[in-house]
N, C-alpha and C positions, 0 to 999 in steps of 0.2 A: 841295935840300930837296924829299920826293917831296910835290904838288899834291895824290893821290889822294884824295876824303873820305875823312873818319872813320865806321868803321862805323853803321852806325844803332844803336840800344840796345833799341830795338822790337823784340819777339819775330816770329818770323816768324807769318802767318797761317795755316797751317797747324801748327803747332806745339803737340804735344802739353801740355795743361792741366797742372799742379801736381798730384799726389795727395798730398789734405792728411792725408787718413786711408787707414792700409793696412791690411787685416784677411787674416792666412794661420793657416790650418789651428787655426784654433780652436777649442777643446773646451768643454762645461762641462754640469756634471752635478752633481745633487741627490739622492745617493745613487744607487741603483740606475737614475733618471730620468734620461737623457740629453738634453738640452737642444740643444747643439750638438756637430755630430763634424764636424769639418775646413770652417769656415766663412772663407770665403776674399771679401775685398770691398774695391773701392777708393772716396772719393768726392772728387772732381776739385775744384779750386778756381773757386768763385763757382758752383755750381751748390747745385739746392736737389734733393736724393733722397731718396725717399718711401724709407720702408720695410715691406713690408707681407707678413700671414703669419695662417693660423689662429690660434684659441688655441691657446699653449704653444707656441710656436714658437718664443720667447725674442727677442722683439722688443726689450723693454724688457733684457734680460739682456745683449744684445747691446751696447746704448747702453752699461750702469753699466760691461761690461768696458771698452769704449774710452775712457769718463770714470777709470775707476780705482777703481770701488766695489765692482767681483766681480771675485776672481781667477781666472780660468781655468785648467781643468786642463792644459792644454797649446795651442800656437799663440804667433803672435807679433804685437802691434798697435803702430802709428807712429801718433801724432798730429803731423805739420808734421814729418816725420823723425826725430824722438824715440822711443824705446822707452818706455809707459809699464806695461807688464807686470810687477809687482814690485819697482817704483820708490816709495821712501816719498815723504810728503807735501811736502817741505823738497825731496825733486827735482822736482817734479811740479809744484812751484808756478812756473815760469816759463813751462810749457803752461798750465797753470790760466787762468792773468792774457789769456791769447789766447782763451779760450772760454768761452760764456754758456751756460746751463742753463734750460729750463723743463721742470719734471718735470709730472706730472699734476696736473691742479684747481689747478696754479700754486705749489701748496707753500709758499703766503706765510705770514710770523709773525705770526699771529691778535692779540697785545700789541701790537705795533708797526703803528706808521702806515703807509699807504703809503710815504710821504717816507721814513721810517726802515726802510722793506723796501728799496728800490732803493739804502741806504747800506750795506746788509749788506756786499757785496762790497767797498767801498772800505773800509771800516772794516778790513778783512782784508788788505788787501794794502796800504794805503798811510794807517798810523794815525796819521798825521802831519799827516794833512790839517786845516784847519781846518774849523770848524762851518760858516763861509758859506760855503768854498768846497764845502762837503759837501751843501749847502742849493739853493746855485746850480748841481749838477750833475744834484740829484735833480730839481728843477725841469725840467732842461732835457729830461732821458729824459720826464718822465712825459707833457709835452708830444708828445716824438717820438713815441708811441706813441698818440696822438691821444686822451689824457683834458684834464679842462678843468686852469688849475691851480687849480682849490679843492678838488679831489680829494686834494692831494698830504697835507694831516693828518687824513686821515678815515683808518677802520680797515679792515680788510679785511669785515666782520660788514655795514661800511655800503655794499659795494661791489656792484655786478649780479656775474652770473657772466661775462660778457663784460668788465665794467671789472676784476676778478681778474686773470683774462688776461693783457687789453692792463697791467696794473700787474708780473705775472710777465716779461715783454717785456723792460720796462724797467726792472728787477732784473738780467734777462740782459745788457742791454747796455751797463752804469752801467761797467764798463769798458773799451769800446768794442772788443769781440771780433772775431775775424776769421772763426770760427767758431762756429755756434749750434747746441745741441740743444736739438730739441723733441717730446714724448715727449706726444702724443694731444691736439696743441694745443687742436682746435675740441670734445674731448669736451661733453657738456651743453650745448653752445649750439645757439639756434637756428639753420633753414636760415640765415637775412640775418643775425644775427649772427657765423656761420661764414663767410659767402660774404665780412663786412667784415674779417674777421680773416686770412683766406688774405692779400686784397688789401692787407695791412696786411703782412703777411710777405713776401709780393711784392715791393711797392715797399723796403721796409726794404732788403730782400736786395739790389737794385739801386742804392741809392741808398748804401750803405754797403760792396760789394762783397763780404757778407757769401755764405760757404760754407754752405749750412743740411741738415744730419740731421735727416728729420724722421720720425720714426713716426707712423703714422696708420693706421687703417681708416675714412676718412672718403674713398669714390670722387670727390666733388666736390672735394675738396682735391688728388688725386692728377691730374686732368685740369686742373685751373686752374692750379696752380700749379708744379708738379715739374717737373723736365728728366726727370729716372729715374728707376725705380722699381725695388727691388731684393726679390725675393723668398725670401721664410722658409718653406722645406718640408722633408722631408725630413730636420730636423737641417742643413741646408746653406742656403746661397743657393744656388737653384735656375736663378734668372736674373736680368738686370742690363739694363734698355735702356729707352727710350721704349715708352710704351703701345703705341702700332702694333706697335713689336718684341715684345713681349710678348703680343700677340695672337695672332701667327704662331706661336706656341711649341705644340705637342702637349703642353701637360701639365694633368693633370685638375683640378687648383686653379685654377692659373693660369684659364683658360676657364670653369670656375665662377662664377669671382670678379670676372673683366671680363666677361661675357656673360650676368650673371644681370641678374635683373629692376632692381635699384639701376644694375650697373654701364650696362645699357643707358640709363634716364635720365638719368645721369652723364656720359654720353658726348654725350646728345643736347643736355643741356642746355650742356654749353662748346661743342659746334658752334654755338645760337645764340647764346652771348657772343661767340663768336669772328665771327658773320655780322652782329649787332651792330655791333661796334667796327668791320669792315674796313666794314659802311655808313659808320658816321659820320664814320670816316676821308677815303671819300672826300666825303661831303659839306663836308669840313672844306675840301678842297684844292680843290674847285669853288668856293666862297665865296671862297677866298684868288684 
């Protein structure tokens, strides 16, 4: 009997990431207005990529083809290996049930409660469920998302725009996605309410191994929190890489857009979050 171990099951450390989402040669056009022409993009698993683009560059257009709400004129998009290009609702619904949604300003039902926002989705896919355990679920997101719970039967009319949000969050995550879209999260909020809400999507994204799409024109969001950032010019993604790599790039937006007067504050200002933390860091390990 051969002695040799059993292989390990552990991917190797160098070993190329998952690509959860694949986007090739995608089209899409509003009559005579071309939107995209051959938009081609991958985003890796447990990473969180910015997506960012002038107006009309079809940021948001981009996201609905990959969810399944604009058809494209031509191209082809994989969500987790799946085709969902022309696939009705009835096939779509067992990628659906793997990924969360926050569209703009949170999109929540103005009638309904919090509690009863964050049940939308289960009431959809699993209407079987009972009312406690409907009650004990919504409880436990609105919590993850750091509202108090006497939030959960107030209306949305009675919420800040930042408790809207953080309430859209945990709507997205009421079925515990592997994937998140988020489409202009920090819009209308202030700086410190944006800067808690990144950090809020941060932690999440780590602490639940969550893949996250995010669209943003928010540069403090794209330095604090993103691995990549993937750029809308051209009708195309134009480029795909960490900030630094997209700095190196010759191209007239791109360098507009990180070396203008915002992107330079943006920049300076994670260098001192980032000199921050590696202080405290080590103050931490000199006390220990």
């Amino acid at each position: 009997m051969s002695t040799a171990p059993a292989p390990s099951r552990d991917p190797k450390p160098d070993a190329e990431p998952e690509i959860v989402i694949s986007v090739r040669g995608l089209r899409n056009s509003f009559g005579d207005q071309v939107i995209h022409d051959g938009v081609d993009l991958d985003v890796r698993q447990g990473e969180i990529l910015g997506v960012v683009g002038g107006s009309g560059t079809g940021k948001s257009v981009l996201m609905r083809s990959i969810i399944g709400l604009q058809t494209p004129d031509a191209g082809e998009i994989t969500v987790f290996g799946q085709p969902v290009i022309g696939r009705g609702d009835s096939e779509l619904q067992p990628i659906r049930k793997r990924w969360g949604i926050l569209f703009q300003g949170a999109a929540l039902f103005s009638t309904l409660t919090l509690a009863e926002n964050v049940q939308v989705p289960l009431r959809e896919f699993y209407p079987r469920l009972s009312e406690k355990l409907l009650d004990e679920i919504a409880a436990y997101k609105i919590v993850m998302v750091g509202l108090p719970p006497d939030a959960a039967p107030k209306y949305p009319a009675e919420l800040s725009g930042g408790m809207r949000k953080r309430a859209g969050i945990a709507r997205a995550l009421s079925l515990d996605p592997e994937l998140l879209f988020l489409d202009e999260p920090t819009a209308g909020l202030d700086p410190i309410g944006a800067a808690a809400f990144d950090q809020l999507i941060r932690d999440l994204s780590k602490r639940l191994g969550l893949t996250v799409f995010l669209i943003t024109h928010d540069l403090d969001t794209l330095y604090s929190i993103c691995d990549r950032v993937a750029v809308l010019a051209d009708h195309k993604v134009v480029a795909v890489g960490t900030i630094p790599e997209l700095l190196a790039l010759d191209h007239e937006w791109i360098q507009e857009y990180f070396r203008g007067p915002r992107g330079r504050a943006a920049e300076e200002a994670n260098e001192a979050a980032e000199n921050e933390a590696a202080a405290n860091a080590g103050t931490g390990d000199a006390e220990r």
